[in-house]
C-alpha positions as CSV (number, residue, x, y, z in Angstrom):
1,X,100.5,109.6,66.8
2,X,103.3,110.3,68.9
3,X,104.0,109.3,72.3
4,X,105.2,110.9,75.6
5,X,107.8,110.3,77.7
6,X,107.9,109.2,81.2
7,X,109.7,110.9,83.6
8,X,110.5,107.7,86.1
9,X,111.6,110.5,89.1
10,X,108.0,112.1,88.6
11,X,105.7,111.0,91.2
12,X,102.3,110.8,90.6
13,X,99.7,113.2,92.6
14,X,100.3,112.4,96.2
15,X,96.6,111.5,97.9
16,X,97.3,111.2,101.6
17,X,95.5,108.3,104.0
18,X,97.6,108.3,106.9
19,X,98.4,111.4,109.2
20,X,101.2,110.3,112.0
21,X,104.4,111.5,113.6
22,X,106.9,108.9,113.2
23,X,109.8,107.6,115.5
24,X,112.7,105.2,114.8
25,X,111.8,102.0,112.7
26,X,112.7,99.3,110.6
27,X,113.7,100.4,107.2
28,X,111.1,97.9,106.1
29,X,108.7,99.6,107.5
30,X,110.0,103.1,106.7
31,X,109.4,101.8,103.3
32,X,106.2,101.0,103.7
33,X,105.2,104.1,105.7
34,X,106.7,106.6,102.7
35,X,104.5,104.4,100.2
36,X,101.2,104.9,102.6
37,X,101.4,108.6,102.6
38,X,102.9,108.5,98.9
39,X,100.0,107.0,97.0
40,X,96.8,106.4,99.6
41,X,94.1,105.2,97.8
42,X,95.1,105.1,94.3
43,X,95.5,101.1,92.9
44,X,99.5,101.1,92.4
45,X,98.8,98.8,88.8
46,X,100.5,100.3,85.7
47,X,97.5,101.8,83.6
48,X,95.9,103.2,86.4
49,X,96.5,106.4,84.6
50,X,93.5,108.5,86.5
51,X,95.0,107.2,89.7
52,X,91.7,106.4,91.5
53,X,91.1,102.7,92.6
54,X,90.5,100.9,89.3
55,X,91.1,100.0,85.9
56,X,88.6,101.5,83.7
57,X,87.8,103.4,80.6
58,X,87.9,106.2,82.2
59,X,91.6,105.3,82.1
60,X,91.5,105.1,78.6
61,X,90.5,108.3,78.2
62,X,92.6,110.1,80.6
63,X,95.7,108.4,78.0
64,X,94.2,109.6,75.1
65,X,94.2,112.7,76.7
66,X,98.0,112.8,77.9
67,X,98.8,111.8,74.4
68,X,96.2,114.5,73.1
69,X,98.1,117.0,75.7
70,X,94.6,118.1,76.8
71,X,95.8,115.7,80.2
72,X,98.8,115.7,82.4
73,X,101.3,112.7,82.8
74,X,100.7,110.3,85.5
75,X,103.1,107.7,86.3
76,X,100.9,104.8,86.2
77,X,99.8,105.9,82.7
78,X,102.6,104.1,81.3
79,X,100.4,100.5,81.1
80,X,102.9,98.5,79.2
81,X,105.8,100.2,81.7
82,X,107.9,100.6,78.6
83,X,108.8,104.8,79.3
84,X,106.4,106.0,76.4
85,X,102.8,106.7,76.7
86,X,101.3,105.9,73.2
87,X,98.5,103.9,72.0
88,X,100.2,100.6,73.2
89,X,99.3,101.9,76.6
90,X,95.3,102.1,75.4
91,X,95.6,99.1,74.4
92,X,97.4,97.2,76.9
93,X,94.4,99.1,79.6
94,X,92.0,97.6,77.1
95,X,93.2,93.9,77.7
96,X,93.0,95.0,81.5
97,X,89.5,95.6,81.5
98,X,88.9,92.6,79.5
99,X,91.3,90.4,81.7
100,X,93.4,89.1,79.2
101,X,96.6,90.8,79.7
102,X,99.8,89.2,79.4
103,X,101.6,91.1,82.0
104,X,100.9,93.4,85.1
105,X,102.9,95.8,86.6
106,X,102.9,96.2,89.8
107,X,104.1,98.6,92.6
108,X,104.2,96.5,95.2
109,X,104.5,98.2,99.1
110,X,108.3,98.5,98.8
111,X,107.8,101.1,96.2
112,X,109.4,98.1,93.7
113,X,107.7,97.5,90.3
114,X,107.3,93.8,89.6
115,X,106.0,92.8,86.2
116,X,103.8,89.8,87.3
117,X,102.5,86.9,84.2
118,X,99.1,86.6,84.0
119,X,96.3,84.9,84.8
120,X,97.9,83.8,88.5
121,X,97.1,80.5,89.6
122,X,99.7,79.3,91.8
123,X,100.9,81.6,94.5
124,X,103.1,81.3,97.7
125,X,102.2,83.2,100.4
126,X,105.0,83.5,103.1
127,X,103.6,86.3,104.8
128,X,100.6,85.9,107.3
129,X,99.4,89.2,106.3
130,X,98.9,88.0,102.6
131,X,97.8,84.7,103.9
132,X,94.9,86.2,105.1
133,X,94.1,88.8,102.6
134,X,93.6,85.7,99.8
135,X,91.7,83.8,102.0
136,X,89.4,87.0,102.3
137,X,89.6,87.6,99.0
138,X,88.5,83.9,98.4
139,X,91.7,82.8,96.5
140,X,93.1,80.6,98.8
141,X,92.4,78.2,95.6
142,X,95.4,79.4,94.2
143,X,97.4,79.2,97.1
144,X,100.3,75.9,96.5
145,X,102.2,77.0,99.8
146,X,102.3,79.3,102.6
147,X,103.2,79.3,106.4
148,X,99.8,77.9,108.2
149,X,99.8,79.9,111.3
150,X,101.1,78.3,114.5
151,X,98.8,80.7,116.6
152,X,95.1,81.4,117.0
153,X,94.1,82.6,113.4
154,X,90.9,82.8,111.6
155,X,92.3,80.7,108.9
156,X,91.9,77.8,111.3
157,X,88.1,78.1,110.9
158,X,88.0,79.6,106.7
159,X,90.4,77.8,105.1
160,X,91.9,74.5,107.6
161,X,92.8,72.7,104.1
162,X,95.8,74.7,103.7
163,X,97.2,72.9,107.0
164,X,97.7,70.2,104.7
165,X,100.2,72.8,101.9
166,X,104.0,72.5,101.7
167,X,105.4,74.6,104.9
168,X,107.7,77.2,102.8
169,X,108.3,79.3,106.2
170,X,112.2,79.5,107.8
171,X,110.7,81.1,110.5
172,X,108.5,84.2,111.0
173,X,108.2,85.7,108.1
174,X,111.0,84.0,106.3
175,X,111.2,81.4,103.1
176,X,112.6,78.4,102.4
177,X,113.6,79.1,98.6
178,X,114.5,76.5,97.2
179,X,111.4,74.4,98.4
180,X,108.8,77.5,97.1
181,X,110.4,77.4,93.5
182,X,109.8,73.2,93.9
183,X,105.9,74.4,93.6
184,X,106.4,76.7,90.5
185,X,104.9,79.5,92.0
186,X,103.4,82.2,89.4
187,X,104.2,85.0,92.4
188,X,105.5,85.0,95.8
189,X,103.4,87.4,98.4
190,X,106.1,88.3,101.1
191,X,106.4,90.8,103.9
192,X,107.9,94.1,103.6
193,X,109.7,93.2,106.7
194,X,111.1,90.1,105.9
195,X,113.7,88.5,106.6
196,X,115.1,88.2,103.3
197,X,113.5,90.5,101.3
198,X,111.6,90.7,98.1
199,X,114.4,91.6,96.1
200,X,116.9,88.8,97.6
201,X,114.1,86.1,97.6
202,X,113.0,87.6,93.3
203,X,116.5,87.0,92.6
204,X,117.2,83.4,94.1
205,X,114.0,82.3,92.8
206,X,113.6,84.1,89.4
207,X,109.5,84.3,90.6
208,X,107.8,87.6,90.5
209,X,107.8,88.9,94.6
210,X,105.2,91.4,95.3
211,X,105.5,92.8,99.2
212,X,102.9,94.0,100.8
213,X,102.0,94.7,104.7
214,X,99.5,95.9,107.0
215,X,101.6,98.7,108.7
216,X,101.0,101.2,109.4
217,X,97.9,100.3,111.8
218,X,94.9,101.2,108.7
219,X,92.4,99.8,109.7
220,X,90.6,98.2,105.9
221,X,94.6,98.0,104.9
222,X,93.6,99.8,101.7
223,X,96.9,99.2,100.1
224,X,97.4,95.8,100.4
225,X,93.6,94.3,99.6
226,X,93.6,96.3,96.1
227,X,97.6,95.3,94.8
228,X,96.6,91.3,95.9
229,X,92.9,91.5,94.5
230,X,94.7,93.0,91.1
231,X,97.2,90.3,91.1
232,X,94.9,87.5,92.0
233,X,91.5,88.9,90.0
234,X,89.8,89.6,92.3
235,X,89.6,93.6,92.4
236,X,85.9,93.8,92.6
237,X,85.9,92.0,96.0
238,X,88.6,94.0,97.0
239,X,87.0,97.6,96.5
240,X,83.3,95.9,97.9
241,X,85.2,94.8,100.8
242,X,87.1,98.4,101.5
243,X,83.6,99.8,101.3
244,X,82.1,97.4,103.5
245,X,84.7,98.5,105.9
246,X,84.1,102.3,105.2
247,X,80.6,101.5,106.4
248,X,81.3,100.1,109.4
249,X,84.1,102.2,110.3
250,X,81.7,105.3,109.9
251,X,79.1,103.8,112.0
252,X,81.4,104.3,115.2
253,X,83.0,107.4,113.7
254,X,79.4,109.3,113.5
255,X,78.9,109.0,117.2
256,X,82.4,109.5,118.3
257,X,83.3,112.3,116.3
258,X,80.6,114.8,118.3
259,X,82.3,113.7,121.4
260,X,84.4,116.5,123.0
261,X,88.3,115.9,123.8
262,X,87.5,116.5,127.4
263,X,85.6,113.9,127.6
264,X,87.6,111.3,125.7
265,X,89.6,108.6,127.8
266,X,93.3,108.8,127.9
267,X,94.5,105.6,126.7
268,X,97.9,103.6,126.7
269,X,98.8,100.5,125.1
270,X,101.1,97.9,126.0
271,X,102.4,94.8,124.2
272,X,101.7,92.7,127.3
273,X,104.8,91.4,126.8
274,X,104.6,90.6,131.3
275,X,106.1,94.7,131.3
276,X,103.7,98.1,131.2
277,X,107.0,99.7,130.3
278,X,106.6,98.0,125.8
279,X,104.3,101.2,124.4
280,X,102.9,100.3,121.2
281,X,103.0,103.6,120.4
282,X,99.6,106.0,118.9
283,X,97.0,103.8,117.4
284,X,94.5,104.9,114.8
285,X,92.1,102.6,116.1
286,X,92.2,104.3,119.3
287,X,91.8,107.9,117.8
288,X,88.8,106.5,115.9
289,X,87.2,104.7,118.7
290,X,86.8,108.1,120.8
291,X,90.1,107.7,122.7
292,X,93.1,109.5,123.1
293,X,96.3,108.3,122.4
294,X,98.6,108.5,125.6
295,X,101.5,108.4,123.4
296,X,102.1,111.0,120.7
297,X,104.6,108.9,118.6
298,X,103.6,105.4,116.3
299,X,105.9,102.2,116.6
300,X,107.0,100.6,119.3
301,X,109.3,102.1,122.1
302,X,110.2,101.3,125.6
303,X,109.2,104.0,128.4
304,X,109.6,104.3,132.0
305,X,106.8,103.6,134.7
306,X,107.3,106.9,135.7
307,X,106.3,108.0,131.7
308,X,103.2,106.0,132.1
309,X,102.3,107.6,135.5
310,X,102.7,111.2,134.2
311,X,100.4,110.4,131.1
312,X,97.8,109.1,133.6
313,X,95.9,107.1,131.3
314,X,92.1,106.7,131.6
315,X,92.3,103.3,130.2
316,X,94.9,100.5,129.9
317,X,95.0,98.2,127.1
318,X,97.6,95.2,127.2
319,X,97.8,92.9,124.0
320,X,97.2,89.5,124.6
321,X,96.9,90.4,127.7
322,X,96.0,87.1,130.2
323,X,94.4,87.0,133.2
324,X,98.0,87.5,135.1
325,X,99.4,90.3,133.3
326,X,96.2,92.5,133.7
327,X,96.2,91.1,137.5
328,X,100.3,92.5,137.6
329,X,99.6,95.7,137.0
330,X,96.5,97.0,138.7
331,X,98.4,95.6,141.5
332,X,101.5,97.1,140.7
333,X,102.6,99.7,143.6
334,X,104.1,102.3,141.4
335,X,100.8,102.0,139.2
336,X,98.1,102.7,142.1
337,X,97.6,106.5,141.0
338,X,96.7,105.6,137.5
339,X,93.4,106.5,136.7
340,X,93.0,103.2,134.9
341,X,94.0,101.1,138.0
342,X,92.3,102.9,140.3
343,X,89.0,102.2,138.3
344,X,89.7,99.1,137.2
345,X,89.9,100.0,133.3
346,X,92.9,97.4,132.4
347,X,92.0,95.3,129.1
348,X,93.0,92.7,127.1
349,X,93.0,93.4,123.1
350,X,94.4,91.6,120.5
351,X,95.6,94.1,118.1
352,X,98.1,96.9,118.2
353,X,100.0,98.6,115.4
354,X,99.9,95.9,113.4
355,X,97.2,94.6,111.0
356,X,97.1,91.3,113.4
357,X,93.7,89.4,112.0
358,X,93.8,91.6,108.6
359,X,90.6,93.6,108.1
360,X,88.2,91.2,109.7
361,X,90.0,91.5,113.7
362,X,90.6,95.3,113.1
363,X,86.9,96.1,112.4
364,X,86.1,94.1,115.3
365,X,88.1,95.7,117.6
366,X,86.9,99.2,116.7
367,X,83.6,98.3,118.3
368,X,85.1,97.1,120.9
369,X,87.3,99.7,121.8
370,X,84.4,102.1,121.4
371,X,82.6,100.1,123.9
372,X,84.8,100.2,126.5
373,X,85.5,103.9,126.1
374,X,82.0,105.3,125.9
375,X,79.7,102.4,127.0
376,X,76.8,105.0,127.5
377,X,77.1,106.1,124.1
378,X,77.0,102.2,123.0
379,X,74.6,100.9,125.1
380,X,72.9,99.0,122.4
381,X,76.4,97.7,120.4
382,X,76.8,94.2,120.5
383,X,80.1,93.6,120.3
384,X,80.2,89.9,120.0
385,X,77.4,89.5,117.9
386,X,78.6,92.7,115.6
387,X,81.6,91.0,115.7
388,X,80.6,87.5,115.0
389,X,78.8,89.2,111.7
390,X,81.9,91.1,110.6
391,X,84.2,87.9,110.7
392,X,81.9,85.8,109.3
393,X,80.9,88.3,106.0
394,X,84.7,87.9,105.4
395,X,85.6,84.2,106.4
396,X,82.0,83.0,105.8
397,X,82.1,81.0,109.2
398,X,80.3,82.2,112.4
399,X,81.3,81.9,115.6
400,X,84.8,83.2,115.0
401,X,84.8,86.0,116.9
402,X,83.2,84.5,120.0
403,X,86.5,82.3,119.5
404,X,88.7,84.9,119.6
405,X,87.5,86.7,122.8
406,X,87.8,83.4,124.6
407,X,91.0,83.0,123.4
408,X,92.5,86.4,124.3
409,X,90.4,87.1,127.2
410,X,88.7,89.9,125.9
411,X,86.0,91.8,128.1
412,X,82.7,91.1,127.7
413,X,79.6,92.6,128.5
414,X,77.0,91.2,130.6
């Protein structure tokens, strides 16, 4: 039976999850960005031919039918990644299914394909947002080194035995090579922001580096939970935990969706950097919480106080914000016309753009944002106790999210 050939500049159907104007960023997260609204939900793994979110037989079928020409080409048809798609590819989805393969390929979240040996049981993870994600997962097992996060971090409470791991980090998001390829690492899990990248650290350390991130703000990170639960074998977990998230996500989404944009709060987000002036740009979060975005561009940008004051923002969130920095600007001078000053609607929250606390933090803070916006309609939301369950059906330890709002000052409700 003959094959077909793949056309490697043929992209596959493009399913689109994330709907935002963009500003000046990073290329790094440019990257990133392009591959979001490239491929949405479909599971970047080579023999993924049906591009939905697993590896099944209905993949096997959908090759048969490419070969049979009763189907059209898909670029993740191509299971063995050798440019043909033949009955090498069948088979190669067969030892998929049956987890036996030799060899994944990979699009990783810098639209790079990395072919990655399998079964994986050693892994470095030098980025905090993979870090997380395999503790979720529960494969911190396999983790041999990683950079134990300085800062608060529900990893302190789920996994406090990787404290005790080789410290690979230079900094941030960076690596120490030579000491990760001392631990014979099967992969490497980096940022696609890091410092050196995944293609600089692959070729110093000969290891397979997959990058992956949590930007933009999504709030299950989709992407990211279903390329590390392929790699690591644990894909079921992944797609139970994306739909756990769906459900909760749609709980707040059902109420705030029949609320009318009039009366939606204006809201504005600030790193809390000690200046009202760092915007953090339009979160989804927000949107989905029954806000308004102030801003009307995502990333990070510096405006004037006099930008702020002609938005007029209904609510204020600062990031991290203490005590002091929501004190500095309701009593800032300029500010005093702001709706959220004059009410007293200046909060702390501990995410922004970024995926900060993976899926666990992000689910949490949707309730909570949808609290403080509509209280009336959430009368009976517990945030602290919803949030305490959420956290603890992902890190399987309560408490953490009563930690967290200690920590970060975060409003709470008599």
């Amino acid at each position: 039976m003959c094959g077909v050939e793949v056309d490697r500049n043929r992209s596959p159907i493009p399913i689109i999850a994330l709907c935002m104007s963009l500003v000046v960023m990073p290329a790094a997260d440019a990257a990133y960005t392009a591959f979001a609204w490239e491929y949405g939900d479909t599971l970047t793994v080579y023999g993924n031919a049906n591009l939905d979110d697993v590896v099944d037989e209905d993949d096997i079928e959908y090759v048969r039918g490419i070969i049979d020409g009763t189907e059209g080409e898909t670029q993740f048809a191509d299971a063995n990644y050798d440019g043909q798609i033949d009955v090498d590819d069948v088979a190669q989805i067969e030892l998929i299914i049956a987890g036996e393969e030799d060899y994944l390929f990979i699009l990783d979240m810098s639209n790079r394909t990395v072919t990655v040996p399998m079964p994986v049981e050693r892994i470095v993870a030098v980025s905090s947002d993979s870090l997380r994600t395999l503790v979720v997962l529960g494969a911190e097992d396999k983790i041999v080194g990683c950079g134990y996060p300085t800062s608060w971090s529900p990893i302190w409470y789920a996994a406090p035995e990787l404290e005790d791991l080789l410290d690979i980090s230079g900094g941030g998001d960076g690596l120490n090579v030579e000491l990760a390829m001392s631990l014979e690492p099967d992969v490497i899990f980096v940022a696609t922001s890091a410092k050196l990248n995944a293609d600089e650290i692959q070729e110093k350390s000969q290891v397979p580096t997959i990058a992956v991130s949590s930007y933009p703000n999504d709030l299950w990170i989709v992407d990211m939970f279903r390329i590390v639960g392929a790699v690591t074998g644990k894909d079921e977990k992944a797609r139970d935990l994306i739909a756990y998230a769906e459900e909760k996500v749609d709980g707040i989404t059902e109420i705030t969706s029949e609320i009318s944009d009039e009366d939606k709060p204006v809201v504005y987000t600030t790193h809390g950097g000690g200046k009202i002036t760092q915007c953090c740009g339009a979160i989804s979060g927000v949107e989905w919480a029954g806000g308004l975005n102030a801003a009307d561009f995502t990333g990070n940008a510096e405006v004037s106080k006099e930008q702020v004051i002609k938005w007029n923002p209904d609510v204020i969130l600062i990031t991290f914000g203490t005590p002091e920095k929501i004190e500095a600007v309701v009593s800032d001078p300029v500010l005093q016309d702001v709706n959220a000053v004059k009410s007293g609607r200046v909060y702390s929250v501990y995410i922004s753009k970024g995926g900060w606390g993976s899926l666990g933090s992000q689910l949490a803070a949707l309730n909570y944002l949808a609290k403080l916006f509509h209280p009336e309609k959430f009368e009976d939301l517990d945030v602290e106790e919803e949030g305490n369950e959420i956290m603890e059906h992902l890190y399987g330890v309560d408490g953490i999210y009563t930690e967290m709002a200690e920590e970060y000052y975060l409003h709470r409700w008599d």
